[in-house]
C-alpha positions in Angstrom: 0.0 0.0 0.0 1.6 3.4 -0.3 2.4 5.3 2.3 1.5 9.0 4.0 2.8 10.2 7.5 1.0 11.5 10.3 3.0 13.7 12.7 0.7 12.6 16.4 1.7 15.2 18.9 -1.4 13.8 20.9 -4.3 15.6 19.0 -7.1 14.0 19.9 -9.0 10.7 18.0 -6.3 10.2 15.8 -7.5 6.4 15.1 -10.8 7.8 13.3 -8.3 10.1 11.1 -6.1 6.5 10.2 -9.2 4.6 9.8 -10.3 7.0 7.2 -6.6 7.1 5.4 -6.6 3.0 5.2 -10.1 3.4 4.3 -8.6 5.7 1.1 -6.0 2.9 0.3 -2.8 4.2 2.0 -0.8 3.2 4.7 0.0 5.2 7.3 3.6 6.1 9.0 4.2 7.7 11.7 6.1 10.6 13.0 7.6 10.4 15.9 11.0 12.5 15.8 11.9 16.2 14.3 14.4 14.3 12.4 11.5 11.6 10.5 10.4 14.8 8.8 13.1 14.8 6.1 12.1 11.1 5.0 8.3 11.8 4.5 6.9 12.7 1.4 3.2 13.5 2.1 2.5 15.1 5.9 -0.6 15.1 7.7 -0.9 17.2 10.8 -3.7 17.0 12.5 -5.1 18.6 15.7 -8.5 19.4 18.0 -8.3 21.6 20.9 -6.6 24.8 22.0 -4.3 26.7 19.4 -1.4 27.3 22.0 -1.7 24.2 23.1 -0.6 23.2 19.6 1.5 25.0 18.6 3.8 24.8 22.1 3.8 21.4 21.9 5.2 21.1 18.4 7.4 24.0 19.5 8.8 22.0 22.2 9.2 18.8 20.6 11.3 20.8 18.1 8.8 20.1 15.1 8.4 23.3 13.5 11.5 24.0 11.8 11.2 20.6 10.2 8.0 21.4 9.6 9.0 24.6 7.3 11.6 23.0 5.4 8.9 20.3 4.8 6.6 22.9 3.6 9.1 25.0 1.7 11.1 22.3 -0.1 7.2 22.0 -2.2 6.2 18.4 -0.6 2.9 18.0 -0.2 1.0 19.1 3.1 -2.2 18.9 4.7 -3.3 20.6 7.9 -6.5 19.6 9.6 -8.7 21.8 11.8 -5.6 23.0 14.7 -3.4 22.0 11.8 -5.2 24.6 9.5 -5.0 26.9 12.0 -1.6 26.2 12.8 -0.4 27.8 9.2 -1.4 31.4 10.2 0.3 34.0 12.1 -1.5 33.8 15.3 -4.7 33.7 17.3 -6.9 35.4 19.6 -7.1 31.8 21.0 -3.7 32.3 22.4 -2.3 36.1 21.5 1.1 35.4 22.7 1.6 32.0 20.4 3.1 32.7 17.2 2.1 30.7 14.0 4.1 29.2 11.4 3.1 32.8 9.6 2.3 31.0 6.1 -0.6 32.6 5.9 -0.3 35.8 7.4 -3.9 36.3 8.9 -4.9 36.1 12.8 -7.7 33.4 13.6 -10.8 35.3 15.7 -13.2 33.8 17.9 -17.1 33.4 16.5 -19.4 36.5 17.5 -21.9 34.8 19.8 -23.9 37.5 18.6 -25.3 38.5 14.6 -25.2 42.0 13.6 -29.3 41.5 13.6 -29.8 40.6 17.4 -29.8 37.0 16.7 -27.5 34.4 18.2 -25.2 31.5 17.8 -23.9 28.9 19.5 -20.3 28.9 20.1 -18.1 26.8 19.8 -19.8 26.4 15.9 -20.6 22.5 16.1 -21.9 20.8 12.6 -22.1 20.1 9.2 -21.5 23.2 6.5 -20.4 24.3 3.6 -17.1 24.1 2.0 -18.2 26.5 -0.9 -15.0 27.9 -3.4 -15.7 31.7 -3.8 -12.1 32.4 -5.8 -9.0 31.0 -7.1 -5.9 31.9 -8.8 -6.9 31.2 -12.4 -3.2 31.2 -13.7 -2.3 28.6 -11.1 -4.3 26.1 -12.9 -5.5 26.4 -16.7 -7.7 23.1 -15.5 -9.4 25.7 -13.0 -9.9 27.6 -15.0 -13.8 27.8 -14.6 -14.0 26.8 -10.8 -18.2 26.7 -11.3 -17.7 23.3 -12.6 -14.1 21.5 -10.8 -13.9 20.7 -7.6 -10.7 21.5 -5.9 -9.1 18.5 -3.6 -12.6 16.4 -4.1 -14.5 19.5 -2.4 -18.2 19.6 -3.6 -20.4 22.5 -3.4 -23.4 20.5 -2.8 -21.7 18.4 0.2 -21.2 19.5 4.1 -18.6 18.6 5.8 -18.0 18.6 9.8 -17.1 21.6 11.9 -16.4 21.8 15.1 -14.3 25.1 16.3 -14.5 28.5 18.3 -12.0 30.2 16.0 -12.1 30.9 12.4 -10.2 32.9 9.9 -12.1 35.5 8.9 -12.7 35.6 5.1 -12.1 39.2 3.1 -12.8 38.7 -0.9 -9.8 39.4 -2.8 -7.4 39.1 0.2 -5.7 35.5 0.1 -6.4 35.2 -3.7 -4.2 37.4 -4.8 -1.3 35.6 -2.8 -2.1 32.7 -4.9 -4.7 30.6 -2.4 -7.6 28.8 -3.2 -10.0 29.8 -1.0 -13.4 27.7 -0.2 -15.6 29.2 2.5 -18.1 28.6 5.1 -20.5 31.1 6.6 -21.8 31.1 10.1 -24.5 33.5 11.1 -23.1 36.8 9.3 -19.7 35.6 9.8 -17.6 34.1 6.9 -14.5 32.2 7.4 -12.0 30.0 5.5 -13.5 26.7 5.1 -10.4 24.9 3.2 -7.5 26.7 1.9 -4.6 25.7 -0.2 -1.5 26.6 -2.8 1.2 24.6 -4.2 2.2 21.5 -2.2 -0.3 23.0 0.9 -3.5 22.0 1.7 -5.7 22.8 4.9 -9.4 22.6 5.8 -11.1 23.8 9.1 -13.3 20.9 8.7 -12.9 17.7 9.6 -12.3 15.2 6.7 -12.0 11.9 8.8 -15.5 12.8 10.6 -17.7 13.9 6.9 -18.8 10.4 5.9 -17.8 10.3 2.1 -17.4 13.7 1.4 -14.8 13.7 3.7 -13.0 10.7 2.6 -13.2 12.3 -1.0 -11.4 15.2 0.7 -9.0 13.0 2.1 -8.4 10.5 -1.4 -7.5 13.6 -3.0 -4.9 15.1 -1.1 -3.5 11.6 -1.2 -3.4 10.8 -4.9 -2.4 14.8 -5.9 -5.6 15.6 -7.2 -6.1 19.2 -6.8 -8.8 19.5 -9.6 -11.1 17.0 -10.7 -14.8 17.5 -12.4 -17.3 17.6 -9.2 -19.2 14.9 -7.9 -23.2 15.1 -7.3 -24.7 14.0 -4.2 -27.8 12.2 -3.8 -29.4 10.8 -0.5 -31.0 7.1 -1.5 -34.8 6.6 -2.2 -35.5 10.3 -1.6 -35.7 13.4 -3.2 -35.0 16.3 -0.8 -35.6 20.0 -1.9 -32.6 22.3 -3.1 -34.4 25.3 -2.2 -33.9 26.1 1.8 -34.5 30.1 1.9 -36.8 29.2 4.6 -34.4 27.6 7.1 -32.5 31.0 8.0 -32.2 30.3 11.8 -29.4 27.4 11.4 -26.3 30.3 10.7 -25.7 28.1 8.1 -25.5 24.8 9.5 -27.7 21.8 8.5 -30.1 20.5 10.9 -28.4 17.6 12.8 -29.8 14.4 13.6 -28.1 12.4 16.1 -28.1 8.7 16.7 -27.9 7.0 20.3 -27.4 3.7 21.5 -27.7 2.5 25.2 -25.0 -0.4 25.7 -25.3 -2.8 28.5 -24.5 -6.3 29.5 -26.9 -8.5 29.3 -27.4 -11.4 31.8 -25.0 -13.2 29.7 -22.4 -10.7 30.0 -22.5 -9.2 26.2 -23.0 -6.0 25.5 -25.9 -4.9 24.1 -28.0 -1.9 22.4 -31.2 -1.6 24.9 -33.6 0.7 25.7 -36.8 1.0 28.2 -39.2 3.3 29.8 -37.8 5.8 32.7 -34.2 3.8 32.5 -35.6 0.1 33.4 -34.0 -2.0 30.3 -35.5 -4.8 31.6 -38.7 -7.0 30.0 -41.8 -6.7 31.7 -42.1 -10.5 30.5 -41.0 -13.5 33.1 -37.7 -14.2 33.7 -37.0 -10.1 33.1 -34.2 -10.2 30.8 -32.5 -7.6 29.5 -34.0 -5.7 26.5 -31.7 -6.5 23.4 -32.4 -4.5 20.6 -29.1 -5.5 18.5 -25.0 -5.3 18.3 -24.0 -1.8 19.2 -21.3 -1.9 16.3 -23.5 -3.9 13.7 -26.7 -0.6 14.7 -23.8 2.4 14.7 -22.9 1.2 10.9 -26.7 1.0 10.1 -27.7 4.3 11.3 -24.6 5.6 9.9 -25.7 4.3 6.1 -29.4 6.1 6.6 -27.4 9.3 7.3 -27.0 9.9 10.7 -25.2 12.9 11.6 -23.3 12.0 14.7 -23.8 9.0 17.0 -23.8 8.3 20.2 -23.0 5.6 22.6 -24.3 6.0 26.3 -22.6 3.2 28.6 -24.8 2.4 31.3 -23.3 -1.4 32.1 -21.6 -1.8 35.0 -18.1 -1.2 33.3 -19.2 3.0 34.1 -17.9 2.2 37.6 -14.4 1.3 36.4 -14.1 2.6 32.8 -10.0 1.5 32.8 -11.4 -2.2 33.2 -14.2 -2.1 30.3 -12.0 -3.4 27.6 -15.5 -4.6 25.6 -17.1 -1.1 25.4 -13.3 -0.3 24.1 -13.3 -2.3 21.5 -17.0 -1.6 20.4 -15.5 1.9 19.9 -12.7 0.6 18.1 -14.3 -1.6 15.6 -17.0 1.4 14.8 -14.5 3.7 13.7 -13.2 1.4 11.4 -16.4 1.7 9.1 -18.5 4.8 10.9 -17.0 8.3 9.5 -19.2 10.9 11.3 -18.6 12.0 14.9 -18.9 9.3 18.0 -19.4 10.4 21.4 -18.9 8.3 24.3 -20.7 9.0 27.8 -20.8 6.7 31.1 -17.7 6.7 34.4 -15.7 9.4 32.9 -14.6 10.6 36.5 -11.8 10.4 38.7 -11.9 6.6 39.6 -9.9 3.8 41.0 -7.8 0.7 38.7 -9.1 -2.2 40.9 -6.4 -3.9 39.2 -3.1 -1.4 40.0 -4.8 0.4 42.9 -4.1 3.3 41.8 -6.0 6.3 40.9 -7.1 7.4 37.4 -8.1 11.4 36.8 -10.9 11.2 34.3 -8.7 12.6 31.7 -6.7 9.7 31.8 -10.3 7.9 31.7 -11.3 10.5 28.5 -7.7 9.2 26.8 -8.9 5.9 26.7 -11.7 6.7 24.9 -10.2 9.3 22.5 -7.8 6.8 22.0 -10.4 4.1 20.9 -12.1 6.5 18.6 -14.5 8.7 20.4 -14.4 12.1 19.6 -16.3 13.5 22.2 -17.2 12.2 25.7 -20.1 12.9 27.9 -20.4 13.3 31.6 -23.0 12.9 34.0 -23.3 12.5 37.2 -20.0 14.0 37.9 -20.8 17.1 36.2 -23.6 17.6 38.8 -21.6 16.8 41.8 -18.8 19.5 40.0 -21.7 22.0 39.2 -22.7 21.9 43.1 -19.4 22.0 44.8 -18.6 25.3 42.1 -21.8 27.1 43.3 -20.8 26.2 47.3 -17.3 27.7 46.5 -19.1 30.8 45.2 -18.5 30.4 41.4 -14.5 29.6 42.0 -13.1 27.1 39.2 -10.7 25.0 40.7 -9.4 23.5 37.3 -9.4 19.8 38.8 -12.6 18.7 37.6 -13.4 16.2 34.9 -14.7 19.0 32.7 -11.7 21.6 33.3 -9.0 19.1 32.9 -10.4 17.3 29.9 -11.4 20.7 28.1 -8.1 22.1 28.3 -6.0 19.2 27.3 -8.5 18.4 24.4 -10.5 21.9 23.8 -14.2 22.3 24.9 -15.6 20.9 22.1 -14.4 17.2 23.2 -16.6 17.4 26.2 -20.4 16.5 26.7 -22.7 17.0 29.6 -25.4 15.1 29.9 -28.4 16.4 31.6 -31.3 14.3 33.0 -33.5 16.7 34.7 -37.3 16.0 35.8 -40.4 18.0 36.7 -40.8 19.8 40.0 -44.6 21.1 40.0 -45.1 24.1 42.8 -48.4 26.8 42.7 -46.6 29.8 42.8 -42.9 30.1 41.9 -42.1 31.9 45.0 -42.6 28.7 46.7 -39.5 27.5 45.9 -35.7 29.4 45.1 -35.5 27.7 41.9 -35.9 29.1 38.5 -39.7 27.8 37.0 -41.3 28.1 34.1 -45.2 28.3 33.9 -46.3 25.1 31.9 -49.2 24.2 29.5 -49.4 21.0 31.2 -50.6 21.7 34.9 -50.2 18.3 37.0 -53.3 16.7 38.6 -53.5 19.6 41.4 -53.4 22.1 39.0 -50.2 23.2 40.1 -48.6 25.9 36.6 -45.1 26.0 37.3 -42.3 23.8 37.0 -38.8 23.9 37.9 -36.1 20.9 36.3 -34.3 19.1 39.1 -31.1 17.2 38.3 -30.8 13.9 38.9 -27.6 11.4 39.2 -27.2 7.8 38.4 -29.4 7.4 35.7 -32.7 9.5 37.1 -32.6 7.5 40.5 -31.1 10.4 42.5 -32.6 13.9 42.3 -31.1 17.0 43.8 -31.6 20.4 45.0 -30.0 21.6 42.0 -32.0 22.9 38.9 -31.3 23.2 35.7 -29.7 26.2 35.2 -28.0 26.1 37.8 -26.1 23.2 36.4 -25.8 24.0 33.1 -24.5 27.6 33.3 -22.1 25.7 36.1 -20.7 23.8 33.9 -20.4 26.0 30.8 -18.1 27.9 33.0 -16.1 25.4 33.5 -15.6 24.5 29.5 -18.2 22.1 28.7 -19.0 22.4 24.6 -22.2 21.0 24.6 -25.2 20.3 26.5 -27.0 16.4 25.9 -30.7 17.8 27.1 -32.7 14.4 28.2 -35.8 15.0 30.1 -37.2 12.1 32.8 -40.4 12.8 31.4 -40.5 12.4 28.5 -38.1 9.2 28.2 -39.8 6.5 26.2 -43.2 8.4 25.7 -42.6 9.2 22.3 -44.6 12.4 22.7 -42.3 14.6 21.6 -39.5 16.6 23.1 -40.1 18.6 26.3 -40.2 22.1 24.4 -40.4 24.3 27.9 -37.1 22.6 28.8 -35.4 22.8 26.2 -36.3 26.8 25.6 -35.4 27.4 29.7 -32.0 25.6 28.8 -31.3 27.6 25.3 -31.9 30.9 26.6 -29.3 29.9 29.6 -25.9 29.1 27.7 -24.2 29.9 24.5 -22.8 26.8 23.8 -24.7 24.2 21.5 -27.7 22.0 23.4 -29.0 18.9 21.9 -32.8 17.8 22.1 -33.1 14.2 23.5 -35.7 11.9 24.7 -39.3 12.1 23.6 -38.6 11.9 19.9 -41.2 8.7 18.2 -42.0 10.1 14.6 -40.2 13.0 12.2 -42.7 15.2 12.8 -41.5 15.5 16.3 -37.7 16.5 14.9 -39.5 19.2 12.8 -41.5 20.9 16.0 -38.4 20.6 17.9 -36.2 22.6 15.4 -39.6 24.9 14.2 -40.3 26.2 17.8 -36.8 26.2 19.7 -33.4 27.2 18.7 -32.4 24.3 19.4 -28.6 22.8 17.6 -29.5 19.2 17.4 -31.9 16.9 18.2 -31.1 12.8 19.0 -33.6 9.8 18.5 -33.0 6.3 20.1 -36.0 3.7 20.4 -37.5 4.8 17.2 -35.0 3.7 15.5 -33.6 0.9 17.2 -37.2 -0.3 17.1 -37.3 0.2 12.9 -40.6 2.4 13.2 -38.6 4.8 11.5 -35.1 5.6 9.9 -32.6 8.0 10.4 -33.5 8.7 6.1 -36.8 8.9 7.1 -36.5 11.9 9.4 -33.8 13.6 7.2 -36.9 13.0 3.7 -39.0 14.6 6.3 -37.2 18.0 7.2 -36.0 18.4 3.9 -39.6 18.4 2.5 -40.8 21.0 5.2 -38.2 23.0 3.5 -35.6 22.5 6.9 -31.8 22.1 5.8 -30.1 18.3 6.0 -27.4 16.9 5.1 -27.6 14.6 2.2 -25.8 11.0 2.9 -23.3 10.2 0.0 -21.6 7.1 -1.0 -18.1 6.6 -1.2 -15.8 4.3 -3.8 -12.4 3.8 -2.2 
């Protein structure tokens, strides 16, 4: 197989980004040493997280001078997200960390705010465009009319995965006439450089290894040298979704993202299984009360991944969440999905400081989140913890303390790597004085009559609940560096009555960061009212699915014929 090396400075889910490069045909070598540089042909660097972060630690490994020679002697090289970054002067991320000044731009941090009043979440989390506004015509005769040639396998009609807090800002005219190829992407009124590249150098914002085929088109380019080829349409099997999206103006651009999520468990036979039941009891209500087995978590990933899921989700809720260092199964699961599953997987279940059983001693839950990273996840989720962190910050009057789960793991990997997951119920009082909690009056009064609700948090799976609401805990934890919020809602878990809509708009109009809609979800039409009457940045499905009353397709058919913006699934021909 030929070869391409990947310079790992420890950047995250590097497995997905190998997965994807074997997937393209080529073998990968690694970097390891300054002095491997000089042997490589075609480079890779790759990267998630914090821009100093980056570039110190290649500083201090003594990689950048190697990797300017690399880039200067005209080899080929291709940054990824950080590694994009990585080729411009600096960044407001870190204003005292110079870049490798290729591109002599600073990066700036997304607006929360549109010039109109209206907001966005930051950091910017899903799919968009990679969209080619110019190019330097007398680089290329064959690009000569950009309109119709794609540039490195890019394709107007795809999206491709985003997931960032900084951007470089896009001026027309500006990085053309330096002889770039430009392709943008526009959030809210803000337009930034989607993918980039001159000469031997190639860089995209996006992720390649985590955009299902587009991606890996992306990706099979750089590797064979094709920087322009005739573009490829995109079609998403047995439906025919609208082009025409004027209507769906409250995305800033991205595409409405559905999530897949599987529950894994051991059975009573000690495999792990997908399950699902009513208020968190996986069990049959049938004698001998086995455990509800719905399928083979790798096996349902790769099928929900083919309908055109956006993202999926594995919740671990066996007994392995006690000591996540021992649960070498749920590993592997992770593993073997990134081998075929090219779209974001997030991991959630005893990321916390814990115990080896077998060492005896103790593991931080970073070391816990390395595991997974290292197995493939790209994001992980917390629960429990988070609430106990979100409780003891409010005691110590709002003081970070930078040892929790959530500060540690967000600065080693960036905020975007870290998930909370919420499971908050309804507290019914008569008058919202009657309790120091923020409440919401509901349309659905319980049997007293009572009108207002307040969320209480819960731990260990919705058996625990404490005097903690809502937004206490999730402005809590966006302080600390969380990057999204996983909404569930006690109430509403297994009714298949919808999402809770008062929750989720309480929760939205709390935090700037992305919130996801789960639990409630049992026909499309419950995806549309979710994303028609909230502002919601993604909404996630589970025993729907895993039931086949509908499909991931299904619900994508659904929102792109009430004129809502989806991504289109794609195939992909190694």
């Amino acid at each position: 197989m030929p070869k391409v090396h990947l310079l790992d400075y420890v950047a995250g889910n590097i497995r997905s980004l190998v997965n994807a490069i074997e997937k393209c045909g080529y073998e990968v070598d690694w970097i390891r040493r300054p002095e491997d540089v000089k042997n490589a042909e075609k480079i890779i660097l790759p990267g998630v997280g914090h821009f100093g972060h980056c570039l110190s630690s290649l500083a201090s490994a003594g990689y950048l001078p190697a990797i300017q020679e690399h880039i200067s002697s005209g080899k080929p090289f291709f940054g990824i997200c950080v590694g994009l970054q990585a080729l411009f002067a600096g960044s407001e991320e870190a204003p005292s960390t110079q870049g490798l000044n290729v591109i002599p731009t600073h990066l700036r941090r997304f607006n929360p705010s549109n010039k109109d009043g209206s907001k966005k979440s930051v950091p910017c989390i899903g799919w968009n465009d990679a969209s080619i506004l110019h190019h330097d015509s007398a680089a290329s005769t064959s690009a000569s009319d950009a309109s119709s040639k794609s540039f490195y396998g890019l394709n107007p009609t795809s999206k491709y995965y985003y997931v960032h807090s900084y951007a470089a800002p896009y001026t027309p005219g500006q990085l053309e006439k330096e002889g770039w190829t430009v392709a943008t992407a526009t959030y809210g009124d803000e337009t930034y450089v989607g993918a980039i590249g001159r000469g031997n150098i190639f860089a995209t914002q996006f992720h390649p290894e985590k955009s299902g085929a587009a991606g890996l088109r992306v990706i099979k380019a750089f590797l064979q040298g094709q920087v322009w080829s005739d573009t490829t349409p995109t079609s998403l099997p047995g439906t025919s979704l609208p082009t025409n999206f004027a209507s769906d103006a409250s995305t800033n651009g991205l595409t409405r993202r559905i999530i897949a999520c599987l529950d894994v468990r051991t059975n009573d036979a000690g495999d792990l299984v997908v399950t699902k039941g009513d208020q968190y009891d996986v069990r049959e209500k049938t004698a001998g009360s086995q455990v509800r087995n719905l399928g083979k978590p790798v096996d349902m990933a790769r099928k929900y991944y083919t309908q055109g899921a956006d993202e999926v989700t594995f919740l671990n809720i066996t007994s392995f969440r006690d000591c996540p260092v021992a649960d070498l199964p749920m590993l592997e699961i992770l593993r073997r999905t990134s081998e075929t599953v090219f779209v974001p997987l997030t991991i959630g279940g005893g990321i916390r400081d814990t115990l080896d059983p077998s060492t005896g001693k103790n593991v931080s839950a970073l070391d816990v989140a390395k595991l997974y990273f290292a197995s493939g996840a790209d994001k992980v989720s917390i629960g429990s913890d988070a609430v106990i962190a979100a409780e003891e910050y409010l005691a110590n009057n709002r003081q970070l303390t930078g040892k929790t789960g959530i500060e540690t793991i967000s600065a080693a990997y960036g905020r975007q790597a870290v998930v909370v997951s919420v499971d908050p119920k309804r507290v019914y009082v008569k008058d919202p004085n009657d309790t120091p909690h923020q409440t919401v009056k509901t349309k659905f009064p319980d049997a007293e009559g009572r009108e207002y609700v307040w969320f209480a948090c819960t731990i260990k799976g919705g058996r625990e609940t404490r005097d903690l609401d809502v937004v206490q805990l999730v402005t809590a934890v966006e302080a600390m560096g969380v990057g999204e919020i996983l909404l569930n809602a006690i109430d509403r878990d297994g009714q298949n009555s919808g999402y809770d809509l008062e929750l989720i708009g309480m929760v939205k109009g709390s935090v700037s960061v992305p919130v996801i809609a789960s639990s409630g979800a049992g026909n499309p039409g419950h995806f549309e009212e979710v994303f028609r009457r909230t502002d919601v940045d993604a909404a996630l499905g589970a025993g729907m699915f895993h039931r086949g009353e509908y499909t991931v397709a299904q619900v994508k058919e659904h929102l792109g014929q009430a004129g809502l913006l989806v991504r289109p699934f794609e195939e992909f021909e190694p």
